[in-house]
ZAMARGU-4260 file (C-alpha; in steps of 0.2 Angstrom, whole numbers, plus 5000, padded with zeros to 4 digits):
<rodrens>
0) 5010/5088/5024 | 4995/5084/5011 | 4987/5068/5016 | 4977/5058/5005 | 4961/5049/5011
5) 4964/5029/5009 | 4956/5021/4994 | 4957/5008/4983 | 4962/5022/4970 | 4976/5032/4979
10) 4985/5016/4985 | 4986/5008/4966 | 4991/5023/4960 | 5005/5021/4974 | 5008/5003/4969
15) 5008/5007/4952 | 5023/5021/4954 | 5033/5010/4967 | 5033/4993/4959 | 5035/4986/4940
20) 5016/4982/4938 | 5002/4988/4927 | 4986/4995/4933 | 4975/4979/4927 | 4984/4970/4939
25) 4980/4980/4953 | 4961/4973/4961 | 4958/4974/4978 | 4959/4953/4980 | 4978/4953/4973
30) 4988/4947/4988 | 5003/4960/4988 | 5013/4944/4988 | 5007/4943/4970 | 5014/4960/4965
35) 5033/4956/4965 | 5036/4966/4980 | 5055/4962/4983 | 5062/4971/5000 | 5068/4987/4992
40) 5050/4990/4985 | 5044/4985/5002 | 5053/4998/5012 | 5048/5014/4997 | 5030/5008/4997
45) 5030/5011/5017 | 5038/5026/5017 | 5026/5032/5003 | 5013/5024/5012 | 5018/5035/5028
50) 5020/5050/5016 | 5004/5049/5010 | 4993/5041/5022 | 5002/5047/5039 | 5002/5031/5044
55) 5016/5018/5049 | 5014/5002/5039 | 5028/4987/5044 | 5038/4978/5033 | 5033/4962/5036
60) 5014/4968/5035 | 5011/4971/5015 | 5015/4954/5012 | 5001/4945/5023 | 4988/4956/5015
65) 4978/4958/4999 | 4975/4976/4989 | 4962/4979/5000 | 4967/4972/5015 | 4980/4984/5012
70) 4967/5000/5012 | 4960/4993/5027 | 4977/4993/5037 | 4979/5010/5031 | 4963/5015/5038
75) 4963/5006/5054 | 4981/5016/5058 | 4973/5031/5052 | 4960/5028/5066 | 4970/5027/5079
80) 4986/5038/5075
</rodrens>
């Protein structure tokens, strides 16, 4: 497996390629909530995020987060795991 290394960078593109948002509107204070996640999106965007990152996201995580809060997550699972 080919991780990447978290950044702001590598998880918009993500977002870009899992959800129905432009680039532009990815900035690392957007709430994920803002992003029209809808519960389908949620569950690709973990498993890319797993795929990816090598790290285990939850569900009900990506939506109490910002952008960047979300790269931090990553980074603290990556930490650890």
């Amino acid at each position: 497996m080919n991780l990447t290394r978290p950044s702001l960078d590598a998880v918009a593109d993500i977002l870009v390629g899992k959800l129905d948002v432009e680039r532009e509107a990815i900035g690392p204070d957007v709430p994920m909530g803002e992003l029209a996640v809808d519960s389908l999106a949620v569950v690709e965007l973990t498993l890319q995020l797993k795929d990816s990152f090598g790290v285990t996201i939850e569900e009900e995580e990506i939506g109490l987060v910002t952008v960047a809060g979300l790269v931090e997550l990553i980074e603290s699972r990556d930490s650890r795991e």
